[in-house]
BAMIGU-147363 format. One record per residue (C-alpha): x, y, z; residue number from 1. Coordinates in steps of 0.001 Angstrom, whole numbers, plus 500000, padded with zeros to 6 digits. Layout:
<tilums>
east=X&north=Y&up=Z&k=NUM;
...
</tilums>
This chain:
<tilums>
east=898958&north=437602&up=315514&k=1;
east=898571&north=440684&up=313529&k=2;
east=901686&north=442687&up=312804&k=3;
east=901753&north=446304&up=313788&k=4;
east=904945&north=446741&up=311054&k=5;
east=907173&north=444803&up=309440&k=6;
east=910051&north=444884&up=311497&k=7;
east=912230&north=442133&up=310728&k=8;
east=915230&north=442923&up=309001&k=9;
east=915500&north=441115&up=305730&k=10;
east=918205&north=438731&up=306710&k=11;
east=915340&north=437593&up=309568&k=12;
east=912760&north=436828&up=306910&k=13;
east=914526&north=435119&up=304611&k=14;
east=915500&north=432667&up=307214&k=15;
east=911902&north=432899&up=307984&k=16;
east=911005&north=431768&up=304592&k=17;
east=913206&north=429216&up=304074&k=18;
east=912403&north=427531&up=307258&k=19;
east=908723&north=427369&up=306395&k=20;
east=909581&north=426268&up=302768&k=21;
east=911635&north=423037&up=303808&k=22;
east=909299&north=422384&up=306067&k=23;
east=906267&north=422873&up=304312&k=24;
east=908389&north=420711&up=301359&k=25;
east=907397&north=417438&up=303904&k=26;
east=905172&north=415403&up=301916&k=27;
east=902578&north=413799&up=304364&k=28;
east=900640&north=412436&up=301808&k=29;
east=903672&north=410693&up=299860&k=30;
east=905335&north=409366&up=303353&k=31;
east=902245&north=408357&up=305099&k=32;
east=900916&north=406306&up=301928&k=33;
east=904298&north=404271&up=301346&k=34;
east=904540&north=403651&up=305572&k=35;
east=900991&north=402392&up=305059&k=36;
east=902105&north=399743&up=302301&k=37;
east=899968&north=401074&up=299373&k=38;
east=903008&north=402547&up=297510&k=39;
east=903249&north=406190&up=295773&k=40;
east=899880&north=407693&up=296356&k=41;
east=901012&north=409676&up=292845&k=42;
east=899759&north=406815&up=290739&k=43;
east=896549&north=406402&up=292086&k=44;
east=893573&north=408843&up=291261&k=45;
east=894125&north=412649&up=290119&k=46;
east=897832&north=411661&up=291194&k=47;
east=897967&north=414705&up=293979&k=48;
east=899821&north=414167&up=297092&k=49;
east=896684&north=415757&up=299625&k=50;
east=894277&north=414104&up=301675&k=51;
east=891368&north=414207&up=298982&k=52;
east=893631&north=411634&up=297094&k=53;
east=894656&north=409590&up=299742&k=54;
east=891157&north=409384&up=300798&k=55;
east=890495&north=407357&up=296795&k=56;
east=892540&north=404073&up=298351&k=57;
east=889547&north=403137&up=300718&k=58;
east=891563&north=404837&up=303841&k=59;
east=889678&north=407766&up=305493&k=60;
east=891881&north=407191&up=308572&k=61;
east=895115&north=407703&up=306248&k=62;
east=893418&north=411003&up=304483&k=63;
east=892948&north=412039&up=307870&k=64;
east=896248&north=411531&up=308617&k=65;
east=897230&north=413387&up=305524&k=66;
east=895594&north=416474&up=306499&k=67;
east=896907&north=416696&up=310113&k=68;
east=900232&north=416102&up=308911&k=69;
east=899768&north=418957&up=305941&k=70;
east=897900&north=421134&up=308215&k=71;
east=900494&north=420918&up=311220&k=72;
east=903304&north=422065&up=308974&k=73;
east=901538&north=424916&up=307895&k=74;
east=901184&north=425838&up=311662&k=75;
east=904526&north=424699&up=313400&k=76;
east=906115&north=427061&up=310583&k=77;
east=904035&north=429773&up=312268&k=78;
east=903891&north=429026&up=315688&k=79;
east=908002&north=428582&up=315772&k=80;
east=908903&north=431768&up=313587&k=81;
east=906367&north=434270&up=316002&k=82;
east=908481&north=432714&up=318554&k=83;
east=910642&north=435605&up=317283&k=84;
east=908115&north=438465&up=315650&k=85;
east=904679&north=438040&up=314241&k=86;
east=906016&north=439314&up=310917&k=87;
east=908331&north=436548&up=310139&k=88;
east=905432&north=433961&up=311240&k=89;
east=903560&north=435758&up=308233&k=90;
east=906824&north=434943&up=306058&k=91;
east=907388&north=431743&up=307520&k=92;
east=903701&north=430347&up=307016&k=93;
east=903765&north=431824&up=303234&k=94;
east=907317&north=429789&up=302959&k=95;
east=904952&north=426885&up=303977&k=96;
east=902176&north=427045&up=301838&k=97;
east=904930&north=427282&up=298411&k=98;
east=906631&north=424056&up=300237&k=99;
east=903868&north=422236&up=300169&k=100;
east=902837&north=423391&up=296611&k=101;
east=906502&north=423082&up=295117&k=102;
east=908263&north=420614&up=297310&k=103;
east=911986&north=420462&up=296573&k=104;
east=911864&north=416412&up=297881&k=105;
east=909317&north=415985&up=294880&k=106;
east=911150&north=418252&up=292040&k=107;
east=908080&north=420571&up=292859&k=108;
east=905668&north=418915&up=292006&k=109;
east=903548&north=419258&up=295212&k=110;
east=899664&north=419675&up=296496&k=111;
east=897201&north=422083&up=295995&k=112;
east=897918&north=423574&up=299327&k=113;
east=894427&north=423621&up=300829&k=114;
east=895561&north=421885&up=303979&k=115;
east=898304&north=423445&up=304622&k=116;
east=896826&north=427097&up=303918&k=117;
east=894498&north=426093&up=306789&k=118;
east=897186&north=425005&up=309410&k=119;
east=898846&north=428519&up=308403&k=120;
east=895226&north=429927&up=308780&k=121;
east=894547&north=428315&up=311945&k=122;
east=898280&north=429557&up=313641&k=123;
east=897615&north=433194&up=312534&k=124;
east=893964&north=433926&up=312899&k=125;
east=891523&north=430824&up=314683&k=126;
east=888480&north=433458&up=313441&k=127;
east=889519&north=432785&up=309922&k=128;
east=890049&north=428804&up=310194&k=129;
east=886582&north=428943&up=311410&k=130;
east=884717&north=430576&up=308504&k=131;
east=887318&north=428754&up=306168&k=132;
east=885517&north=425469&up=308118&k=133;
east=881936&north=427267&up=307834&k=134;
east=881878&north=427700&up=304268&k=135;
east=883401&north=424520&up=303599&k=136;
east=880914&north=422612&up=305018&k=137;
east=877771&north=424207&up=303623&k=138;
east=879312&north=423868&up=299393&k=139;
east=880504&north=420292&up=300599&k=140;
east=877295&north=419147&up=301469&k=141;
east=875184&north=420632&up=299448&k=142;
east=877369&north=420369&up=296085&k=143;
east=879954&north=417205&up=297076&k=144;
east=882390&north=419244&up=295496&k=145;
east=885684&north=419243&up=297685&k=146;
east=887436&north=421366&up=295157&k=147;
east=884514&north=423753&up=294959&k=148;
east=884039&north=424046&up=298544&k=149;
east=887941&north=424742&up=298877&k=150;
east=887586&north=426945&up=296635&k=151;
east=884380&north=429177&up=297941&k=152;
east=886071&north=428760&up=301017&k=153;
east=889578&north=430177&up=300121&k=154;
east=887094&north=433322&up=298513&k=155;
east=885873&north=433945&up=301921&k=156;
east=888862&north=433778&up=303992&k=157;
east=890624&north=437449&up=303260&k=158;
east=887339&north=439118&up=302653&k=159;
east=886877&north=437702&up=306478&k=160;
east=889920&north=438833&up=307522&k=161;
east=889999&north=442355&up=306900&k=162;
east=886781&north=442652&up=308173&k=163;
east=887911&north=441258&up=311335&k=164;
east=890404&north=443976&up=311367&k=165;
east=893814&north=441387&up=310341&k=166;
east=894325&north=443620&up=307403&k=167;
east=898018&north=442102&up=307023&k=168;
east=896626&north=438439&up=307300&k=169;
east=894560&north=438806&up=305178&k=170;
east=896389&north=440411&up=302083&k=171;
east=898672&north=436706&up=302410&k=172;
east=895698&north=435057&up=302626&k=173;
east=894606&north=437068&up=299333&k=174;
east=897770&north=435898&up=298121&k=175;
east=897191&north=432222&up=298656&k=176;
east=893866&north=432214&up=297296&k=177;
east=895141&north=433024&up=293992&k=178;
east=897781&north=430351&up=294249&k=179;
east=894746&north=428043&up=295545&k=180;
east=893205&north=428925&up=292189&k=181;
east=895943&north=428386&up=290200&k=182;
east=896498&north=424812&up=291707&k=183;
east=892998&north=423948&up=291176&k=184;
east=892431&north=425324&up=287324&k=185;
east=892280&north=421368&up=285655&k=186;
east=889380&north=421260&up=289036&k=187;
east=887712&north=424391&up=287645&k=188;
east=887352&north=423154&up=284313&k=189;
east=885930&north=419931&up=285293&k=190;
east=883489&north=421887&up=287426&k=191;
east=882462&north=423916&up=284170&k=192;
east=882263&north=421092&up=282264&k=193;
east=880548&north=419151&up=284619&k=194;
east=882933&north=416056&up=285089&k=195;
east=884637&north=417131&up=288705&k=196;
east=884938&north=414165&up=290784&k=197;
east=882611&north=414424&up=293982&k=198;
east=883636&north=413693&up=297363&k=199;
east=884059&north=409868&up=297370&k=200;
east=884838&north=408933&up=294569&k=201;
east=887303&north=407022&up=293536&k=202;
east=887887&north=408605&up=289884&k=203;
</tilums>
């Protein structure tokens, strides 16, 4: 779904944007956890609204359920706005990713994004979603380090990209990885100091 140009006129992908913000502003993890009976899934854990924090009340089906829903609004934002040019799916997905992160429902106080930048990932470039799921797997299991895996993973993505010739898809995805970073900095310093919580745990 790699752009040739940017096309769109402004007006187009600003609409773009805003459409993937709102709906990447759904918070899966906050709705699925109250349907569920086990209240505001804030209070429990590292008090994030993603799957790995869902997945500390005991239910791996609703942490599943967490990262579908996260992941699929990262790629209906997509999938809808290429409906109309591959450039505002770009916009739209990045409007996605910053929902999710700084959800208006939530006064923006969202995820890390990780999901979500993989449903985007996934809609724009299926290469990409499958190194993203490469990498993951090999830091996960050798390190038990979801952040850290995320992370590595997130690293590998863009350099992936452009070498797969999506030179476009990959500068956003550049651009995500920062924010990626940025949401995870309290993860890197537990990594550094050696007090991250592994996958599992309940801490």
């Amino acid at each position: 779904m790699e752009p040739a140009a940017f096309t769109s006129s402004l007006a187009a992908l600003a609409v773009a944007l805003l459409f993937g913000y709102l709906l990447g502003s759904i918070p899966s993890g906050v709705i699925i956890t109250r349907m569920a009976g086990l209240g505001d899934v804030r209070k429990i854990g590292s008090g994030n609204i993603g799957a790995t924090n869902v997945l500390r009340t005991g239910r791996k089906g609703l942490a599943a359920l967490t990262l579908l829903g996260d992941a699929l609004k990262g790629a209906i934002a997509v999938l809808l706005a290429a409906r109309y040019a591959p450039d505002a799916a770009l916009v739209a997905g990045f409007g996605a990713f910053l929902g999710h992160l700084f959800p208006v429902w939530l006064g923006f106080k969202g995820g890390k994004g990780v999901a979500t930048y993989l449903g985007v990932l996934i809609a724009l470039a299926v290469p990409g979603a499958l190194v993203f799921a490469a990498v993951w797997l090999i830091v996960a299991a050798i390190t038990k380090f979801s952040s850290l895996a995320a992370l590595v993973a997130a690293v590998a993505v863009p350099i992936a990209l452009w070498i797969l010739g999506a030179p476009y898809v990959a500068e956003l995805f550049a651009l995500l990885t920062v924010f990626v970073f940025v949401k995870h900095r309290a993860n890197i310093s537990r990594l550094l100091a050696g007090n991250e919580s592994r996958i599992g745990s309940k801490e």
